[in-house]
Short mmCIF file of the C-alpha atoms (twelve columns), coordinates in Angstrom:
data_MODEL
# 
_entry.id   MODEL 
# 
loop_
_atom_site.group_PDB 
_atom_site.id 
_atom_site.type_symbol 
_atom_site.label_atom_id 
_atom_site.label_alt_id 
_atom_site.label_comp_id 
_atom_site.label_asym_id 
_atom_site.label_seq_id 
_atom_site.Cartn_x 
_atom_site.Cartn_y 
_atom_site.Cartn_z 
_atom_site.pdbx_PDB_model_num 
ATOM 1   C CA . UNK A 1   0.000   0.000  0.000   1 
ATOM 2   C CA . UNK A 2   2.932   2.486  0.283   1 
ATOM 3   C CA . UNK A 3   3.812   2.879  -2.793  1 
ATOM 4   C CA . UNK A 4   0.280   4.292  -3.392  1 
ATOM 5   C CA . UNK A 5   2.279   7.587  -1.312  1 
ATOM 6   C CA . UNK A 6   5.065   7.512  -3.641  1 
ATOM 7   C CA . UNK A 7   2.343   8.343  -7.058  1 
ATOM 8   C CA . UNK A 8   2.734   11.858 -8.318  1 
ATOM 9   C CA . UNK A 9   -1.232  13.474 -8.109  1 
ATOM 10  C CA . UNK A 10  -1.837  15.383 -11.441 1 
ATOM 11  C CA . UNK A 11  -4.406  18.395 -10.774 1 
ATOM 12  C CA . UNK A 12  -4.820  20.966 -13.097 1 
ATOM 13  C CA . UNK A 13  -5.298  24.362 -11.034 1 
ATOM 14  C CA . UNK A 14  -8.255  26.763 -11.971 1 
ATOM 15  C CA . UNK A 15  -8.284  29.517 -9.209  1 
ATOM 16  C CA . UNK A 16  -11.378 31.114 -7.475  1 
ATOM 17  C CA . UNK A 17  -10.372 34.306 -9.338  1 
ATOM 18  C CA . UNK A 18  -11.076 32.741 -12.794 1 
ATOM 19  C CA . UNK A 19  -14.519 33.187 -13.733 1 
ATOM 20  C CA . UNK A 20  -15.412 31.171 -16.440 1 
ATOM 21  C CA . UNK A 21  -17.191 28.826 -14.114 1 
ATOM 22  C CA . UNK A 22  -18.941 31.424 -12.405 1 
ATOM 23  C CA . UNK A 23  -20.134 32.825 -15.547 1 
ATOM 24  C CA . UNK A 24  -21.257 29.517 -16.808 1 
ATOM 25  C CA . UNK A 25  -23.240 29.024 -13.588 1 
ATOM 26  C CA . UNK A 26  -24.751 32.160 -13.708 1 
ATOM 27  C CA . UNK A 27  -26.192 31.429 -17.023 1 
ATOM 28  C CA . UNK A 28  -27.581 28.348 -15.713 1 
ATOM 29  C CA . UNK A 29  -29.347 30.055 -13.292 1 
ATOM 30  C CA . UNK A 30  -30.650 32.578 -15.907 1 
ATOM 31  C CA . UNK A 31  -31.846 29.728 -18.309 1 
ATOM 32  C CA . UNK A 32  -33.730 28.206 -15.491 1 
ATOM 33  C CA . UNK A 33  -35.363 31.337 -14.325 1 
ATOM 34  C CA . UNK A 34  -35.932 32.192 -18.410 1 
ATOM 35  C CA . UNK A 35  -37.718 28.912 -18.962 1 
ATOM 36  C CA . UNK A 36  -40.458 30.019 -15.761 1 
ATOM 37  C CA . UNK A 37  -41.114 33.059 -17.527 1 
ATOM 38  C CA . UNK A 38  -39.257 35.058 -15.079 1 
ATOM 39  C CA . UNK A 39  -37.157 38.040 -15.629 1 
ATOM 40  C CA . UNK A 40  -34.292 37.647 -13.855 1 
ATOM 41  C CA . UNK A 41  -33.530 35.724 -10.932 1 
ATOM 42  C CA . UNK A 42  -34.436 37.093 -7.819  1 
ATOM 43  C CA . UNK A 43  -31.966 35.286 -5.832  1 
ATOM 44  C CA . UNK A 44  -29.860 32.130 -4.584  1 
ATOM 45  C CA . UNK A 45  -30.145 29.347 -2.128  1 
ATOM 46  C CA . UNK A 46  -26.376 27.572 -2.370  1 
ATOM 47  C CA . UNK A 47  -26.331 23.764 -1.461  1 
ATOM 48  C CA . UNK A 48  -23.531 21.694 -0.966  1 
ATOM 49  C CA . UNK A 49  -24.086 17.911 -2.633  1 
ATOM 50  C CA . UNK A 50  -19.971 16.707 -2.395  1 
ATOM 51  C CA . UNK A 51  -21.032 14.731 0.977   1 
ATOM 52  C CA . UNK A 52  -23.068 12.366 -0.791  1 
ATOM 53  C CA . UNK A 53  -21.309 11.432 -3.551  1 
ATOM 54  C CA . UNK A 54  -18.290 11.008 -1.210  1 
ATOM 55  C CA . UNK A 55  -20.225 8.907  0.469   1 
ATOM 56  C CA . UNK A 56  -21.234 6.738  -2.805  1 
ATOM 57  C CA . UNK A 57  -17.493 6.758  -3.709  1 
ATOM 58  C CA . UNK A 58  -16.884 5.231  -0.438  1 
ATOM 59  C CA . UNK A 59  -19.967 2.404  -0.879  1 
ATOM 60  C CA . UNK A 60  -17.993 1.631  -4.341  1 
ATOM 61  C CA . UNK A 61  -14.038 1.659  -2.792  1 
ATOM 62  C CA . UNK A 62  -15.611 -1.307 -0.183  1 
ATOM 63  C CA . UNK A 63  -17.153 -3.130 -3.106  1 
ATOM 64  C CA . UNK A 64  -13.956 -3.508 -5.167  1 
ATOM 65  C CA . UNK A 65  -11.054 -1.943 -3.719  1 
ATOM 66  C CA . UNK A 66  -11.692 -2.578 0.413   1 
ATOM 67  C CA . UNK A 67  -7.733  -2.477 1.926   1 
ATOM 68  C CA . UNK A 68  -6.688  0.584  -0.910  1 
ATOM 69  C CA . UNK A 69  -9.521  2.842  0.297   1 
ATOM 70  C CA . UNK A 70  -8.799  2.207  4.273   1 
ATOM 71  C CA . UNK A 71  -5.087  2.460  3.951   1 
ATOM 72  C CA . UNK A 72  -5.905  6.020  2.102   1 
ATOM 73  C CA . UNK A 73  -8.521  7.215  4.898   1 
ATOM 74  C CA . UNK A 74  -5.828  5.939  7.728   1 
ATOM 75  C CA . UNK A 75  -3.655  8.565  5.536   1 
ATOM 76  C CA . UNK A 76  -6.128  11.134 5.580   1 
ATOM 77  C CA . UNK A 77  -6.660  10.568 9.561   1 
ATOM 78  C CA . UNK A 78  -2.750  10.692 9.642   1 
ATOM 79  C CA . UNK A 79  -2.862  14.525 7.675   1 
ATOM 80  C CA . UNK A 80  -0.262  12.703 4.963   1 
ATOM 81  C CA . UNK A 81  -2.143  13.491 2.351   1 
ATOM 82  C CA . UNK A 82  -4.506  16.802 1.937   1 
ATOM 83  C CA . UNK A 83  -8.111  16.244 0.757   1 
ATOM 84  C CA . UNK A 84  -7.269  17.147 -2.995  1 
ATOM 85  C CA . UNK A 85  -4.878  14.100 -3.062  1 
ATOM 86  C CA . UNK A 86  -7.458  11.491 -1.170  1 
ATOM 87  C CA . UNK A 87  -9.825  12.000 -4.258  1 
ATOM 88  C CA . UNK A 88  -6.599  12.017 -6.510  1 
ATOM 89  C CA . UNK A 89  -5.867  8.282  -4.780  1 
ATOM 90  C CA . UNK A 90  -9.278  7.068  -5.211  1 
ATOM 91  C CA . UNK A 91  -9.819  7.771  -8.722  1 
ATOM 92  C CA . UNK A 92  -6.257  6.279  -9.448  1 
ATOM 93  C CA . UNK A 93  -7.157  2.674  -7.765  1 
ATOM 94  C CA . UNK A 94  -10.504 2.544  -9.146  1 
ATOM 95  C CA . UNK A 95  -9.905  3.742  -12.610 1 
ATOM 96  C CA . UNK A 96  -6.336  2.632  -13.060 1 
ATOM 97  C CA . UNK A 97  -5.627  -0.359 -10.903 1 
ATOM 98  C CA . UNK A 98  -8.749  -2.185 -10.523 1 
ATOM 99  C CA . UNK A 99  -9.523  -1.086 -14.284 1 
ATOM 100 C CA . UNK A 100 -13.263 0.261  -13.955 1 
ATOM 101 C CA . UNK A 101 -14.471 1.612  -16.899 1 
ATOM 102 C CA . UNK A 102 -15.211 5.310  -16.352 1 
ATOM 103 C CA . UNK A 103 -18.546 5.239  -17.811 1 
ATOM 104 C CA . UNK A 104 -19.393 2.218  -14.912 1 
ATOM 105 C CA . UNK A 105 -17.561 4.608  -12.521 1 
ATOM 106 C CA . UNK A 106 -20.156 7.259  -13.081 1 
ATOM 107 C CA . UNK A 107 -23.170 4.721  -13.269 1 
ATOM 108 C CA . UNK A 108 -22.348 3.178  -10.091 1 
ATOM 109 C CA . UNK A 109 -22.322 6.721  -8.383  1 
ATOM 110 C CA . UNK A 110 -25.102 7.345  -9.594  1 
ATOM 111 C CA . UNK A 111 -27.041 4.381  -8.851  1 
ATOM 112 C CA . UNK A 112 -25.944 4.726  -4.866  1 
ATOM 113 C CA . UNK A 113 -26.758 8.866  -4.653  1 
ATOM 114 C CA . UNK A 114 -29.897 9.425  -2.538  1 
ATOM 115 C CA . UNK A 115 -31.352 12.852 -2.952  1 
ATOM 116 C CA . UNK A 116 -32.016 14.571 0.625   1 
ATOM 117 C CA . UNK A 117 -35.391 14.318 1.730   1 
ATOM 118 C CA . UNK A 118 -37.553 17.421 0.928   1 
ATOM 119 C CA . UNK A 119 -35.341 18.938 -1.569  1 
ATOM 120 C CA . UNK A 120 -38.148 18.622 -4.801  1 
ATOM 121 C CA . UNK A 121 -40.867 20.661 -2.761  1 
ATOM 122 C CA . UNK A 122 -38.110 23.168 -1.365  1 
ATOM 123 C CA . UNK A 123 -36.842 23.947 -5.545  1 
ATOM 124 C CA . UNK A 124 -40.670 24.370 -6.255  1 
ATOM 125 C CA . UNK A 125 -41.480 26.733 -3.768  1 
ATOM 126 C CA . UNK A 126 -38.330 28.694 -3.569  1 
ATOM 127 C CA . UNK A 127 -39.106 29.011 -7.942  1 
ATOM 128 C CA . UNK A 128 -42.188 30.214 -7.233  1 
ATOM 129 C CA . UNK A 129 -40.468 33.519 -6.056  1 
ATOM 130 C CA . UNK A 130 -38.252 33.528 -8.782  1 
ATOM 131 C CA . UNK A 131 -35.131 31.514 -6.229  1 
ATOM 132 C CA . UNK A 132 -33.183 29.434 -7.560  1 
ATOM 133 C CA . UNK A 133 -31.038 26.025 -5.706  1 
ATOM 134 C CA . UNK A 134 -27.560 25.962 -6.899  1 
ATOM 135 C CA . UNK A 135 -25.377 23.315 -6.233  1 
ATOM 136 C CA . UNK A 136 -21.551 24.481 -5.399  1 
ATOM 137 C CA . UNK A 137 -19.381 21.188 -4.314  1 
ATOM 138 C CA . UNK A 138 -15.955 20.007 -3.938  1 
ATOM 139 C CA . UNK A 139 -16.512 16.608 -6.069  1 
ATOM 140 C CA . UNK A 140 -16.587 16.239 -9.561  1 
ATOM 141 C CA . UNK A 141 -19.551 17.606 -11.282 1 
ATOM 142 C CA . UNK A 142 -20.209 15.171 -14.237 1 
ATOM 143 C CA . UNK A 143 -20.310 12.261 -11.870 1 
ATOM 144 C CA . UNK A 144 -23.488 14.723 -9.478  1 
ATOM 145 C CA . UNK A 145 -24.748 15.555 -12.747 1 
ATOM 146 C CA . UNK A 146 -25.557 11.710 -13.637 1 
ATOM 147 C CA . UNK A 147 -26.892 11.617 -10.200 1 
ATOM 148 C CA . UNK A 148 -29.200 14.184 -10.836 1 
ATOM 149 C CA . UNK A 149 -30.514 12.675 -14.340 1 
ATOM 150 C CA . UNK A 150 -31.140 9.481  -12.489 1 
ATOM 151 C CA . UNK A 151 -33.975 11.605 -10.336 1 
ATOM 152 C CA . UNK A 152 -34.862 13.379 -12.801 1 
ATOM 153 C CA . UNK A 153 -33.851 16.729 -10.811 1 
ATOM 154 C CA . UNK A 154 -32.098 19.759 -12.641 1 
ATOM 155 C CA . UNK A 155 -30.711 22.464 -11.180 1 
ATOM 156 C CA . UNK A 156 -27.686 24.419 -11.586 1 
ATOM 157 C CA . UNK A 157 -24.285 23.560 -10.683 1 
ATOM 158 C CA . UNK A 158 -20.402 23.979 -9.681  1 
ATOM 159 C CA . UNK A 159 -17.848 21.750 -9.180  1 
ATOM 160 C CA . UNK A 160 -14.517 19.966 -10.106 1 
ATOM 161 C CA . UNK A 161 -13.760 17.867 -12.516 1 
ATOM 162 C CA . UNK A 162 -11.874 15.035 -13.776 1 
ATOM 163 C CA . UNK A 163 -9.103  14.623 -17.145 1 
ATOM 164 C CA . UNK A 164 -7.954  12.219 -19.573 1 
ATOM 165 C CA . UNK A 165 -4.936  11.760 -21.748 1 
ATOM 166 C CA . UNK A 166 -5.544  11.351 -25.305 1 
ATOM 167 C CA . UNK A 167 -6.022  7.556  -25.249 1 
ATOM 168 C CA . UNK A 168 -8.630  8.212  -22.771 1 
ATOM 169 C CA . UNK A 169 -6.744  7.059  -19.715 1 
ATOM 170 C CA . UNK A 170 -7.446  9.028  -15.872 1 
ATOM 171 C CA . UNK A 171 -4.426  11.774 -15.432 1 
ATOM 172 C CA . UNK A 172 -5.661  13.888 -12.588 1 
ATOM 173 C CA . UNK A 173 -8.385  16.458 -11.294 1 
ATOM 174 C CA . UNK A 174 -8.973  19.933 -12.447 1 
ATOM 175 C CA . UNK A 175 -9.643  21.698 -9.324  1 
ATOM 176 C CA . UNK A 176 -11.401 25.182 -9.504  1 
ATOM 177 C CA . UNK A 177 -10.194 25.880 -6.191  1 
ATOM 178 C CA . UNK A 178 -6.610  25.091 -5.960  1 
ATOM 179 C CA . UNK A 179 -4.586  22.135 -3.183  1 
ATOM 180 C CA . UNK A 180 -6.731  23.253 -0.296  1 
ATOM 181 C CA . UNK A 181 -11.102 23.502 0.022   1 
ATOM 182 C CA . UNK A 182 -12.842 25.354 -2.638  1 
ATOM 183 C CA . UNK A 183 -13.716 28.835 -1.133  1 
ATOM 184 C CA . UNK A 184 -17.416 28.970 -1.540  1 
ATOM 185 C CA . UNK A 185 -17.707 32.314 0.424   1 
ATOM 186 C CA . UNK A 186 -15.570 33.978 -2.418  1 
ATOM 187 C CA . UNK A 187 -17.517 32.549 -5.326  1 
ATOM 188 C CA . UNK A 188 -20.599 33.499 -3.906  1 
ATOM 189 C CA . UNK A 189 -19.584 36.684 -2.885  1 
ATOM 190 C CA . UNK A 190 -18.080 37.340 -6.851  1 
ATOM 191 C CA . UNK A 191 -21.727 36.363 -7.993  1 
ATOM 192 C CA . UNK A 192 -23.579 38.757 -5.359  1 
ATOM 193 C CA . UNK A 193 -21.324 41.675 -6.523  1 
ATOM 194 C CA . UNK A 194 -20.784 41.092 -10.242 1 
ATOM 195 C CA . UNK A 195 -24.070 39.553 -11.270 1 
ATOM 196 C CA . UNK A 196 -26.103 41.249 -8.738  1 
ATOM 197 C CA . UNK A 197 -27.765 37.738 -7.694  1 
ATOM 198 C CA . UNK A 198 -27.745 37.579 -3.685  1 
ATOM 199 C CA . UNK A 199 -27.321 34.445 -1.533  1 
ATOM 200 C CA . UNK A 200 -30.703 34.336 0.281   1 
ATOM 201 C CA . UNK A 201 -29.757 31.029 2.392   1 
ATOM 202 C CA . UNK A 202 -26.933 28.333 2.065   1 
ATOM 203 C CA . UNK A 203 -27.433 24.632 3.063   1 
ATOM 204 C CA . UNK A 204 -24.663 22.244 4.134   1 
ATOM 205 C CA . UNK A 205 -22.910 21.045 6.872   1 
ATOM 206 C CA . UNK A 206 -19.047 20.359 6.368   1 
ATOM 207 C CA . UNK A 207 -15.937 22.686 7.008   1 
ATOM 208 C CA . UNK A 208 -15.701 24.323 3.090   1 
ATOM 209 C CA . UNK A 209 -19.594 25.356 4.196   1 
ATOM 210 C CA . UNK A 210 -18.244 27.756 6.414   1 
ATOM 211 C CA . UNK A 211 -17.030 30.100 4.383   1 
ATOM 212 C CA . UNK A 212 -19.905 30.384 2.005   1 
ATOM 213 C CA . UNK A 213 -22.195 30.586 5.484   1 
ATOM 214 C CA . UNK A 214 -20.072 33.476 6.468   1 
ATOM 215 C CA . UNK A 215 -20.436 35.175 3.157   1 
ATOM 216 C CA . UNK A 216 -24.177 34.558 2.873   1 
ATOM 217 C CA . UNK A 217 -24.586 35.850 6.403   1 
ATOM 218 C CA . UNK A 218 -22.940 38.946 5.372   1 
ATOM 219 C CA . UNK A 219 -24.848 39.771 2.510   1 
ATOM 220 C CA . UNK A 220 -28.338 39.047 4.885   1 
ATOM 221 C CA . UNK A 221 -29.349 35.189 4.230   1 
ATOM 222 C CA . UNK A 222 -29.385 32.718 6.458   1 
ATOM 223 C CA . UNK A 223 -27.895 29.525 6.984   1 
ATOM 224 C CA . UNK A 224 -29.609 26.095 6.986   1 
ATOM 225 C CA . UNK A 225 -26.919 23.666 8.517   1 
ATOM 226 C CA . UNK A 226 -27.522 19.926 8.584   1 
ATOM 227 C CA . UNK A 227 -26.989 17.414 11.890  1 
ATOM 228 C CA . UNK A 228 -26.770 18.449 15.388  1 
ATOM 229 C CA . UNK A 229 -22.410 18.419 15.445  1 
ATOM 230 C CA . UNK A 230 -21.709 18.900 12.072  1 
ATOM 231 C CA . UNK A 231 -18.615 21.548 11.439  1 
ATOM 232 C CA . UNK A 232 -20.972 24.045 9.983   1 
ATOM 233 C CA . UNK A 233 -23.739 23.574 13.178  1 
ATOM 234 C CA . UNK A 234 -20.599 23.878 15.671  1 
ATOM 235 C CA . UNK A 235 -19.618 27.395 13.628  1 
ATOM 236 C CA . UNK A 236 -23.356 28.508 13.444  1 
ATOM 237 C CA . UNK A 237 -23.823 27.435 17.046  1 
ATOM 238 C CA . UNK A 238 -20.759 29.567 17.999  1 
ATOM 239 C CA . UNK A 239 -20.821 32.688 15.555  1 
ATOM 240 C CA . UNK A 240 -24.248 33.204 15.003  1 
ATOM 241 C CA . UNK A 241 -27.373 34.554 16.540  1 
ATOM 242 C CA . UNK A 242 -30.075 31.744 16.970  1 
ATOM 243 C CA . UNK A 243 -32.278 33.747 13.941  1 
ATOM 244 C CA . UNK A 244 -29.827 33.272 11.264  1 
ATOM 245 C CA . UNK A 245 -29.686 29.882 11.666  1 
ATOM 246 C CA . UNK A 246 -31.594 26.478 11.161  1 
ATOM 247 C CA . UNK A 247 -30.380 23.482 11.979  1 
ATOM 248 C CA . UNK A 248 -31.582 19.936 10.722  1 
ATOM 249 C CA . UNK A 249 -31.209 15.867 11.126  1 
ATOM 250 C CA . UNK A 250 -30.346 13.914 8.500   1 
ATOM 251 C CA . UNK A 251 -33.688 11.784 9.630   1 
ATOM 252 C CA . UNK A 252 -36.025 13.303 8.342   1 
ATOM 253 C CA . UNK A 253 -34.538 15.316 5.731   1 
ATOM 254 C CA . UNK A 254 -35.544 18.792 4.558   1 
ATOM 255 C CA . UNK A 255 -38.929 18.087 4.197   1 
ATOM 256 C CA . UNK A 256 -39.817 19.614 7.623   1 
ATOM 257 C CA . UNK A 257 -38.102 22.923 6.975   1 
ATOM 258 C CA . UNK A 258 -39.408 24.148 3.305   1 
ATOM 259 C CA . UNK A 259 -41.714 26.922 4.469   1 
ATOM 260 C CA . UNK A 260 -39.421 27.891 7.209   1 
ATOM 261 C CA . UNK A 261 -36.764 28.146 4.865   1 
ATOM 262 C CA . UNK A 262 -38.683 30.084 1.851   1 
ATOM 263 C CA . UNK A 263 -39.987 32.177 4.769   1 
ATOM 264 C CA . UNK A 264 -36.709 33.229 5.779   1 
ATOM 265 C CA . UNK A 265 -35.980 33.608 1.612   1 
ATOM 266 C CA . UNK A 266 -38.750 36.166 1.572   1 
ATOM 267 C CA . UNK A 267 -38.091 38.392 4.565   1 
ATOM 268 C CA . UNK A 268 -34.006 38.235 2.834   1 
ATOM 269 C CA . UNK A 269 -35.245 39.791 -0.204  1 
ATOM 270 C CA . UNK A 270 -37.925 42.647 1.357   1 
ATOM 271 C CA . UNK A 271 -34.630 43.864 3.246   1 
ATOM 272 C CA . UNK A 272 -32.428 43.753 -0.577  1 
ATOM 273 C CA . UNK A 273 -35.707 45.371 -1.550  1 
ATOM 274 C CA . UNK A 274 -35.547 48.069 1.209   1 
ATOM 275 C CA . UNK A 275 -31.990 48.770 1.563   1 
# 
């Protein structure tokens, strides 16, 4: 298993500061308001979605690759390798050494995502303002974007990706956000200020949330953070007054908090409105 350390990780670098993603999710979320009739969008709630297909990429690494994918999270646990190079690792053992097909990569992702409880009614309602949910994650967006098709659930969306040589064999990640965590805050900061689209809420739970929570605090959303001792809930529970906050189980999903959460959408935008 050492010699898994001694591999080289390709990534190809796109910094926060270019904004051809940003620009190409910001047209998403035009084309989705465009084909409601609307306008113009009349605002953001940001979701993170990397968690789960993490989680699917684990369910997959104990199918076929068991003792590769402990001996890399005993490396992660260890700090020997940065979160950039864990996904690097992965990739490598199931696309290189145990020789999946990319295309069966991608389906078995797929076919092991779970959408989070609640989450059709909350795009409805918030669309009924003119609100759009906008994914923003640290995993590779064509593998969440399968996952979407298979529920049948569009929505807009920002994330990594993955490369190929030219006889279509894995080389490395291109990472929008550099070695370290993508900073969320900053992009959604860049599309409050250049596009004129505010961040009305933000939903996640890990520790790249906490930036974007900061920023979306800041420009007068509020934060929806999920499980009772997630990174995110201890910031919130630390940083924040108990009104710009909800917090939610993984039990029951989202379901519980739609109107509470458009509510809180609504009384955001009266203040843009106002101010």
């Amino acid at each position: 298993m050492e010699d898994l350390l001694s591999l080289t990780p390709r990534f190809q670098m796109v910094p926060n500061s270019d904004g051809s993603k940003i620009e190409a999710v910001v047209a998403e979320v035009r084309a989705f308001v465009s084909r409601r009739r609307l306008n113009r969008p009349q605002g953001i709630v940001w979701t993170n979605v990397d968690g789960a297909i993490a989680d699917c990429l684990e369910t997959i690494g104990r199918m076929c690759a068991q003792e590769e994918f402990a001996f890399i999270n005993q490396m992660v646990a260890e700090e020997k390798v940065t979160k950039a190079h864990e996904l690097w690792l992965k990739f490598h053992v199931l696309l290189v050494e145990k020789k999946l097909e990319f295309d069966a990569l991608v389906d078995l992702l797929a076919g092991n995502h779970e959408l989070i409880d609640g989450v059709f009614p909350l795009q409805e309602k918030l669309l009924q303002r003119g609100i759009v949910l906008v994914a923003i994650t640290n995993g590779v967006e064509r593998f969440l974007r399968k996952a979407l098709e298979k529920h049948h659930f569009v929505m807009p969306l920002l994330g990594n990706d993955i490369f190929f040589d030219d006889d279509g064999s894995f080389q490395g990640l291109k990472l929008i956000h550099g070695p370290g965590w993508l900073d969320k805050g900053r992009i959604i900061e860049t599309v409050a200020k250049t596009f004129t689209i505010q961040p009305l809420a933000c939903i996640g739970n890990g520790p790249s949330d906490i930036s974007m929570a900061r920023a979306t605090i800041g420009l007068g959303g509020t934060v929806v953070s999920r499980g009772t001792n997630s990174p995110l809930s201890q910031w919130c529970h630390a940083n924040l007054k108990p009104e710009q906050f909800l917090q939610y189980t993984g039990e029951h999903g989202l379901r519980g908090w739609v109107s509470e959460i458009v509510r809180r959408c609504a009384n955001a935008q009266r203040q843009a409105a106002a101010s």
